[in-house]
N, C-alpha and C positions, 0 to 999 in steps of 0.2 A: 251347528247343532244337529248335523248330520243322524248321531247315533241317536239323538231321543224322538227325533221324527221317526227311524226304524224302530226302538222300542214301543211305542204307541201301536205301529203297525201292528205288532209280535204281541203284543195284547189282545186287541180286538180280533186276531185270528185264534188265539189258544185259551180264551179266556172261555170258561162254560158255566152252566147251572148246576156242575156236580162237585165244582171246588166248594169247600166250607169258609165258611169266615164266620172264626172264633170269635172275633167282638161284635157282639151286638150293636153296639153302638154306631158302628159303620156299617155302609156299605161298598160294594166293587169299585166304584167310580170312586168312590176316596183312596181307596188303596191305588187306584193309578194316579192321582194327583198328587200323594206323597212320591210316590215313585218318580215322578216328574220334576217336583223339587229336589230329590234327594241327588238325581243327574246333574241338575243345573248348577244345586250350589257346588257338586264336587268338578264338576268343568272347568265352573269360576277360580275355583282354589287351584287350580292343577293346571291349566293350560298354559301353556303350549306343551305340559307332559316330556319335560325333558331334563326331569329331575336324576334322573339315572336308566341305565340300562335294563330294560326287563329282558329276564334270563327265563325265565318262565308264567305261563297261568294255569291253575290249578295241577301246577305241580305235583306228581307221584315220588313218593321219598319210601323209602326203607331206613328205619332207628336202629341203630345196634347199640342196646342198652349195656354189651360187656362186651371184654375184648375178642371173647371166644367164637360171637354172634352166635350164640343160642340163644338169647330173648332179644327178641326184635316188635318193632313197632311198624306197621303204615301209616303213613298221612298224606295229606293232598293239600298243597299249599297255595291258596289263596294268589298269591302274587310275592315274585321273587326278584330283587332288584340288586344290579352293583352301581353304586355310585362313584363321582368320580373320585373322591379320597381312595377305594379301593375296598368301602364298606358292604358290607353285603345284609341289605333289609329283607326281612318276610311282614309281608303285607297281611293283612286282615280286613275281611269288611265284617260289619256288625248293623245288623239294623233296629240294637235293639231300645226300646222305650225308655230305656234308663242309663243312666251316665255312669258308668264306675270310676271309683275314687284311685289315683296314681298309686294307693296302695297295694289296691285290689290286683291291679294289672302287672304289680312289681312282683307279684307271686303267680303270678299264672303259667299253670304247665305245658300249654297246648302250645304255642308258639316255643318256649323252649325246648320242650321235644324237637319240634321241627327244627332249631338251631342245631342240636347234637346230628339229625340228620345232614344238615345242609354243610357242617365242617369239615363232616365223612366225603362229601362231594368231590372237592377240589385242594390243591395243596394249597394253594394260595386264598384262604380264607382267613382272613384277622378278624377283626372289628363285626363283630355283627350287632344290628339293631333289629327291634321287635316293634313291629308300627299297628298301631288296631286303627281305622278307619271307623270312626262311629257318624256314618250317614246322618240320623235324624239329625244330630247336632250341629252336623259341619265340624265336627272336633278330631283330630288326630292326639292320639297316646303316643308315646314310646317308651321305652324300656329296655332293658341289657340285661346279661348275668354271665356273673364271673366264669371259670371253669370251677371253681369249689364250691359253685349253686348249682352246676351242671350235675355236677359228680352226685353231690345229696337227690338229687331229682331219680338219676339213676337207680339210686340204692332203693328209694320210695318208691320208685314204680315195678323193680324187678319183686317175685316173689317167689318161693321155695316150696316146692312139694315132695312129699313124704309118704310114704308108704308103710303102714304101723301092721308087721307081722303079725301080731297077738289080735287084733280086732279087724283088721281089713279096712279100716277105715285110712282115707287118704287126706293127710293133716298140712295145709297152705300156711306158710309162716311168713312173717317180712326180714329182708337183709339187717332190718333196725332190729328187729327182735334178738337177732343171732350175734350183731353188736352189742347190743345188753347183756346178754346172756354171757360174752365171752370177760365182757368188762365187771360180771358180777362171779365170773368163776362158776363152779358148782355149787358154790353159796348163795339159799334164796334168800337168807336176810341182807343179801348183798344188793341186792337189786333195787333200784333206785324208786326211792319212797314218792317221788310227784307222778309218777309211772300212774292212769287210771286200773282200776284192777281187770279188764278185760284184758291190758296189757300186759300186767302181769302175769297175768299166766299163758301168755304168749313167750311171756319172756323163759317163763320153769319148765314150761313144751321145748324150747329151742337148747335152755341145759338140759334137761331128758335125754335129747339129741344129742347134743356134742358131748357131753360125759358122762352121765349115768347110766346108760342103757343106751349104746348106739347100737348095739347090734340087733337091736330090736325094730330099727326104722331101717327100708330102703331108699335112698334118694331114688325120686325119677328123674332121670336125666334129661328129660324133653319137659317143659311145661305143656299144658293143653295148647291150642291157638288163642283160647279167650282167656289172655295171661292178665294177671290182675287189676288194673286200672280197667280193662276196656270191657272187662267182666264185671264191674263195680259200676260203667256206663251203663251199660247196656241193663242190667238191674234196675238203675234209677231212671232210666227211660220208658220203663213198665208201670210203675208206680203209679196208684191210680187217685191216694191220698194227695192232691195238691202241696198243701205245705209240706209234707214228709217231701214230696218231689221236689220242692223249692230247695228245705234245706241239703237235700243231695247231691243236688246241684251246687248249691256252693261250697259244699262239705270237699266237693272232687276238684275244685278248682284251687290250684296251687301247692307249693310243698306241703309237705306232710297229709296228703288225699287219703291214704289208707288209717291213718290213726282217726279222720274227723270222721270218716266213713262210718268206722265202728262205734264211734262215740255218740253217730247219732243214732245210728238201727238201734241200738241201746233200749234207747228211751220206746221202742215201739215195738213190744215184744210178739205182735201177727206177725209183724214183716220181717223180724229178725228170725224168726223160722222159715217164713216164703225166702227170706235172701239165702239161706243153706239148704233148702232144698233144690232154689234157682243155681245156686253153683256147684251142688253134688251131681245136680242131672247133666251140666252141661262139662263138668271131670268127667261123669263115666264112661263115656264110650272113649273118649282118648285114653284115659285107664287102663281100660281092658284090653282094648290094643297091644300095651304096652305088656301088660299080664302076659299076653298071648306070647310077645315075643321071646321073653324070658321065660317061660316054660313054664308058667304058672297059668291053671284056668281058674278063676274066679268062679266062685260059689253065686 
């Protein structure tokens, strides 16, 4: 128990009176006694730790969400293991107060991302499994997905920016919009009737696009760096509404994150203006860059 005698130490030197601790109900000394269990029970589960090979800790990965690598993701992976079949796990710890249901975790995009990264790796990657570590419980998850959950994840996470000559305004659409749109033609009674209506007219924006008026949009070729998921993160990590934060949080977790996203700002129409003004201010300066290059200055 070598390491929890050092952690203990690693406490009592870096612990101070200017950390916060959000539950009331505790205090410091409890939070290193969880801490304390939550080593012992995963030692107990795990030792002698020679379940597979660790290839990595906190791992840096680069995502190429297309073939072209122009939308890319970073991530930092947790813990990265080949076992001895030849399977390749990514690890996860979690410490959090609640358990999620095997369904929950069957759709989760954060470790899948990081599979599409960890494939790109090596040639010799089959089998991968996706392990979440839930410390308080002593519980291990796992989970897989196919490559045609991969490829959906892709499509959901990449997002399309446009350039509307006639207004200036810079219009973000999803790959699913412009699969509707193509599978409804230029006909919007075409368009599929369980679609909510903010979709819908995501969907009549993307035929605008593709045939009624193309020459009225510019693609940008580069998306910004805060490309749409981590730009929808980084929004609901501001939030200062509790529930609205909760459900954003689960709204971003798993496929389909960009349709639940919208479905929830919906309902909360402050924040559904604070979310387009949060994402127009952080397009513009990439924007205009891009203005600049093509020869155009921005009014």
């Amino acid at each position: 128990m070598l390491y929890l005698f050092s952690n203990e130490d690693d406490w009592d030197k870096k612990y101070h009176d200017k950390i916060i601790i959000a539950d009331n109900e505790r205090e410091a000394k409890d939070y290193k006694e969880i801490g304390k269990k939550f080593i012992e029970d995963y030692y107990k589960r795990y030792y002698p730790f020679n379940q597979g090979k660790v290839l990595g800790i906190e791992r840096r990965e680069i995502i190429n969400l297309d073939d072209k690598g122009e939308y890319k993701l970073k991530g930092i992976i947790d813990r990265l293991d080949q076992v001895k079949d030849g399977t390749y796990e990514i690890h996860d710890y979690k410490t959090s107060k609640s358990l999620p249901e095997q369904s929950k975790m069957d759709e989760d995009r954060q470790l899948a991302l990081y599979q599409i990264g960890v494939q790109s790796m090596w040639d010799d990657v089959g089998s991968v499994e996706l392990v979440w570590h839930y410390v308080a419980f002593d519980k291990e998850i796992r989970s897989s997905r196919t490559e045609e959950e991969l490829d959906e994840l892709k499509k959901d996470t990449i997002m399309d920016y446009y350039l509307d000559k006639e207004t200036g305004e810079v219009i973000i659409t999803s790959e699913e919009a412009f699969e509707y749109a193509e599978e409804a033609e230029e006909d919007e009674d075409n368009i599929r009737e369980d679609l909510p209506d903010w979709q819908k007219e995501d969907v009549k924006l993307a035929q605008d696009i593709l045939f009624k008026n193309p020459d009225r949009y510019i693609c940008i070729p580069e998306g910004p760096p805060y490309k749409g998921y981590n730009l929808m993160v980084e929004f609901a990590e501001k939030v200062e509404d509790e529930l609205l934060k909760e459900k954003l949080s689960i709204a971003l977790d798993g496929k389909g994150a960009f349709r639940r996203f919208k479905n929830v700002i919906a309902d909360y129409p402050d924040y559904r203006e604070k979310w387009f003004k949060f994402r127009d201010e952080r397009l513009n300066k990439k924007v205009i860059e891009w203005l600049n290059s093509i020869g155009i200055e921005p009014i």
